[in-house]
C-alpha positions, -999 to +999 in steps of 0.1 A: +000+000+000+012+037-007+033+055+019+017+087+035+030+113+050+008+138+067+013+167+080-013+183+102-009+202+135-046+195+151-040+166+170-073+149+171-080+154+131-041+137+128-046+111+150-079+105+133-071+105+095-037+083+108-056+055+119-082+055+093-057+051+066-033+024+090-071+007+094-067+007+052-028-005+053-013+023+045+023+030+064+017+064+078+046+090+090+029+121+106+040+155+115+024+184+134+048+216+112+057+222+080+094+221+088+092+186+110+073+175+078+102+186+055+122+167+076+106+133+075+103+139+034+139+124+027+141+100+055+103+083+049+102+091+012+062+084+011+044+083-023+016+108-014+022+142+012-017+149+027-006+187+035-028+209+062-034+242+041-032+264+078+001+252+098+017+274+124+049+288+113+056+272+074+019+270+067+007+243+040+014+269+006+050+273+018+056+238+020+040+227-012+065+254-030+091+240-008+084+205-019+078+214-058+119+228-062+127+195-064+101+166-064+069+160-081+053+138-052+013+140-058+000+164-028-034+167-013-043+195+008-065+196+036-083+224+039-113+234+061-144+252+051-139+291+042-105+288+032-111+292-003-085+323-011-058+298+005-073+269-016-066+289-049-027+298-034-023+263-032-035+248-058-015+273-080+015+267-056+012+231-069-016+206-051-026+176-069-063+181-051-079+189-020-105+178+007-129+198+029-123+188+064-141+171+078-137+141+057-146+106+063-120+078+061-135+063+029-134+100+011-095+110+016-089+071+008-105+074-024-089+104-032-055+092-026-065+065-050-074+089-077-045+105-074-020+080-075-036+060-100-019+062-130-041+072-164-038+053-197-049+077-219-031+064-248-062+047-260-062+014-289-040+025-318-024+059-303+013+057-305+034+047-279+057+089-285+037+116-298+056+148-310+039+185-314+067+205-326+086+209-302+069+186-271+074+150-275+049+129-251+057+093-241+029+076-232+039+043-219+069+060-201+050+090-188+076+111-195+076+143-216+099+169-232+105+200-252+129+205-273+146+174-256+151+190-226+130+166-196+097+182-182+089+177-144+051+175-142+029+169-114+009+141-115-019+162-120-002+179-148+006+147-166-026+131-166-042+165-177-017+165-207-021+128-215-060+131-215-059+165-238-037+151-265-055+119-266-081+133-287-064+168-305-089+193-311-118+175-295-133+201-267-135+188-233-158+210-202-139+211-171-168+190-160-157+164-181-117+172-173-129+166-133-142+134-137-118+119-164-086+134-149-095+141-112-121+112-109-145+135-092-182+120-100-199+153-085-200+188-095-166+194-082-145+225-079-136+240-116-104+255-097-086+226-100-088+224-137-081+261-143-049+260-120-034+232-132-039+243-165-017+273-159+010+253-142+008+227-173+006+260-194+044+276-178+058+246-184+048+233-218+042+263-240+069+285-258+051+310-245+023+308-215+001+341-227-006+327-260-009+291-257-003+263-288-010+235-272-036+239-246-063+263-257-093+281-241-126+282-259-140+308-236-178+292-223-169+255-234-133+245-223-101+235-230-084+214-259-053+202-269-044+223-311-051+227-332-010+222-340 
């Protein structure tokens, strides 16, 4: 089962969310800062960081910046209800997703599933490379470059990409980019898609303000071209 690392500095909501995912087999390292939680990163080197958006001292937003310089580990935030300004910082700061304390066991479980899962979007018959100009996109490695030089994407990010270029020119609601990409079945939070579209944007396009790759039909959504 994945390795979790939370950090969280309420007590009772970390000692609850703990043993629900230990009751689910997870090996969980917790941590009630930012900067103890930075410290456990290299020596517990989990596979998924469920980050508290409000932490005294480093508070969630720092660390998620802190943790982007130099890994791509899929992050979740935990945020509680009215935080929304801080939601946005976050997710532009790099979050995978977030969850609405309070949560039940089955719902953050769920979403760590969703977020870990890896999407096969190349489809029957797609290539295994593709190559827009200057982006190439390998879809059974999961990597992706420009102009050869090695992209580090999110997970997020990735699956975004991979789910866009799939079907070029083909129109997709951020609706549809929720529940195909972020596996959210309800009328989820379009924040998510616009965010990590402008991450996926700063990294992928020669140039982020006028976009060749991932386009935005203003009242319908997002596609991928035309090249």
């Amino acid at each position: 089962m994945p390795r979790v690392l939370l950090i969280e500095d309420d007590p009772a909501v970390r000692e609850g969310v703990e043993l629900g995912l230990r009751r689910r087999g997870h090996d969980v390292r917790t941590a009630g800062t930012g900067e103890a939680g930075l410290a456990a990163l290299a020596e517990f080197r989990p596979d998924l960081l469920l980050l508290d958006l409000m932490l005294p001292g480093m508070n969630g937003v720092q660390v998620c910046r802190q943790v982007r310089e130099n890994s791509q580990l899929p992050i979740i935030m935990l945020t509680a209800r009215g935080d929304d300004f801080d939601v946005v910082i976050g997710l532009e700061a790099g979050a995978d997703d977030y969850i609405v304390k309070p949560a039940r066991p089955e719902v953050i479980e769920a979403r760590i599933r969703a977020v870990l899962r890896r999407m096969d979007d190349s489809g029957p018959g797609r290539p295994a490379i593709d190559v827009y100009g200057e982006l190439t996109i390998d879809r059974v490695g999961l990597t992706v470059t420009k102009a050869g030089r090695p992209l580090s994407l999110a997970p997020s990010e990735l699956r975004l990409l991979l789910h866009l270029s799939a079907a070029p020119e083909q129109v997709f609601s951020r609706q549809q980019l929720l529940e195909s990409v972020w596996e959210h079945t309800f009328h989820a939070d379009a924040r998510l898609v616009d965010a990590c579209v402008a991450r996926l944007r700063g990294k992928i396009e020669p140039e982020a303000g006028s976009p060749r790759y991932v386009q935005t039909l203003r009242g319908f959504g997002y596609r991928f071209g035309p090249l």
